[in-house]
C-alpha positions in Angstrom: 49.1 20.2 65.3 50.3 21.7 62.4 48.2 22.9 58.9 49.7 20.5 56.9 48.6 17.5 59.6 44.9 19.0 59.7 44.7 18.8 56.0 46.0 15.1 56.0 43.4 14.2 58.6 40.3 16.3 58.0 37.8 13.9 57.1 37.1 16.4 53.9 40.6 15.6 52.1 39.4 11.7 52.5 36.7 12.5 50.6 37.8 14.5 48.5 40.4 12.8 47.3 37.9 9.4 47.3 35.8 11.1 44.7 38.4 12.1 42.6 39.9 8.2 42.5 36.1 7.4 41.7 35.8 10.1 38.9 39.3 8.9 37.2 37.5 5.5 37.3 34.5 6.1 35.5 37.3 8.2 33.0 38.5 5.2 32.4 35.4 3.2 32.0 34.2 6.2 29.6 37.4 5.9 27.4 36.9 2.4 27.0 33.5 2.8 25.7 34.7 5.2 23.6 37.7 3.1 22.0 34.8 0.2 21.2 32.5 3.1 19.6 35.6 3.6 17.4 36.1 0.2 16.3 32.6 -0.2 15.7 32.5 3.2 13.0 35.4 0.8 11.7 33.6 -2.3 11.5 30.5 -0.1 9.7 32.9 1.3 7.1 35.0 -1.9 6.6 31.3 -4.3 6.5 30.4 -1.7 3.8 33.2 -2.0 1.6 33.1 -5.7 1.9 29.6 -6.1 1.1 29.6 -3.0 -1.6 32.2 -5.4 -3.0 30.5 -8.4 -3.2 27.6 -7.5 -5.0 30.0 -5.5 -7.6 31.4 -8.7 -8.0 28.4 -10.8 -8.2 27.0 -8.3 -10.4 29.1 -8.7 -12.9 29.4 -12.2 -12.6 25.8 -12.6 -13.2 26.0 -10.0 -16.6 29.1 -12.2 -17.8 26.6 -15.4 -17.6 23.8 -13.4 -19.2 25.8 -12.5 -22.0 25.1 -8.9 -21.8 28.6 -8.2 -21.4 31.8 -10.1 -22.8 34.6 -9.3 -20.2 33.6 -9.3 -16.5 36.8 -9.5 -15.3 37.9 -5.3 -14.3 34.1 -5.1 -12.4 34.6 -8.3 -10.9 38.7 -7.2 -9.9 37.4 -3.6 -8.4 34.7 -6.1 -6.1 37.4 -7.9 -5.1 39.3 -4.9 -4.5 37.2 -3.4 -2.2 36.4 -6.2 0.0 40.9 -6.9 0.6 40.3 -3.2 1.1 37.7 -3.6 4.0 39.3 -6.6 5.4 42.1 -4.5 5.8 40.7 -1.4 7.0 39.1 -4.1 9.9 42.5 -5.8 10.4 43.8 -2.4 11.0 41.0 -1.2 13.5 41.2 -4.6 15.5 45.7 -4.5 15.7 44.7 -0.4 16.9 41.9 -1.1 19.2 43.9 -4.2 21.2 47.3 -1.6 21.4 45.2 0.9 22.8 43.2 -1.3 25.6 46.5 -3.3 26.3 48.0 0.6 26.9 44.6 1.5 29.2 44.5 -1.7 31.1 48.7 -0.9 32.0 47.7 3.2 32.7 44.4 1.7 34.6 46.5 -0.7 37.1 49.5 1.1 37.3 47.2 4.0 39.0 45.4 1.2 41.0 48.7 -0.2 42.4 49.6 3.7 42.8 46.2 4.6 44.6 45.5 7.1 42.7 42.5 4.7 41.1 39.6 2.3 43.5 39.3 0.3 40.0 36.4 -1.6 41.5 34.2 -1.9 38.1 35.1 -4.0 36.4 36.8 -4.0 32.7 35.9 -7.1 30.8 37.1 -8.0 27.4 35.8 -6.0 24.3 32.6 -7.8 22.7 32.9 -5.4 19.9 36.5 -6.7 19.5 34.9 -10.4 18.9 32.4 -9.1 16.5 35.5 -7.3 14.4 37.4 -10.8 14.7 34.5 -12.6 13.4 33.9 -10.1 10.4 37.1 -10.1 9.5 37.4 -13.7 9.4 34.1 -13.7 7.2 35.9 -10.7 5.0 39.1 -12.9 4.8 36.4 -16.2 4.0 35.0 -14.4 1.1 37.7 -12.6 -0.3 39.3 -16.3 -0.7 35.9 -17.6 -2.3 36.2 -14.7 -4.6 39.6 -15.1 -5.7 39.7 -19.4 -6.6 35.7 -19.3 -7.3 35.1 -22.0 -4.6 32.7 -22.2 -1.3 29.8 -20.4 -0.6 30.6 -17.0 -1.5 31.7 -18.2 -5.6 
């Protein structure tokens, strides 16, 4: 037998090369974790301008009907302002976070097919994702209500 036969055969380069397919697996699993811990610092900063928003906006609002100021309208524009700008700033997280997990999920079962990967865990859809959809659609909700006065958020 030659060298390069033993090393195909010794039971070492199995394993060695069976932990190194479980290792890139929990990479993957690790980088998926860490795409959601980006889009939730996104959903922290884009909740915060949206709610920062709102109460500018219902601030002023509420001085305009006190009378203790005659035009409302710039204070109430700049509320407005910030929560399009955090509905955005969301919209933009959530298009960046599904193009990067589309882009893992490919890399993650091109390497399975490949054998390079066991990809026995499994890698189930994003519940931080949900959560961003459902803020933004609350952003998008309130933004609306802000602009025609109508609904809950008026």
């Amino acid at each position: 037998m030659s060298d390069k036969e033993l090393a195909v055969t010794s039971p070492l380069a199995s394993t060695s090369t069976d932990l190194a397919a479980r290792r890139t697996g929990m990479a993957f699993q690790r980088t998926r974790l860490a795409a959601d811990r980006t889009l939730m610092a996104v959903i922290r900063t884009s909740l915060s301008l949206i709610s920062f928003g709102f109460t500018i906006h219902k601030v002023f609002d509420q001085l305009k009907e006190a009378k203790m100021i005659a035009h409302a309208a710039s204070g109430r524009n700049f509320g407005l302002s910030l929560v399009l700008i955090g509905a955005l700033v969301l919209l933009m997280g959530i298009v960046y976070h599904a193009w990067f997990m589309v882009a893992l999920r490919r890399q993650r079962e091109a390497m399975r097919a490949a054998g390079t990967l066991h990809a026995e865990s499994p890698f189930p859809p994003s519940m931080t994702l949900v959560t961003a959809l459902l803020l933004l659609t609350l952003g998008i909700v309130t933004a609306v209500s802000m602009i025609y006065r109508v609904g809950p958020f008026a």
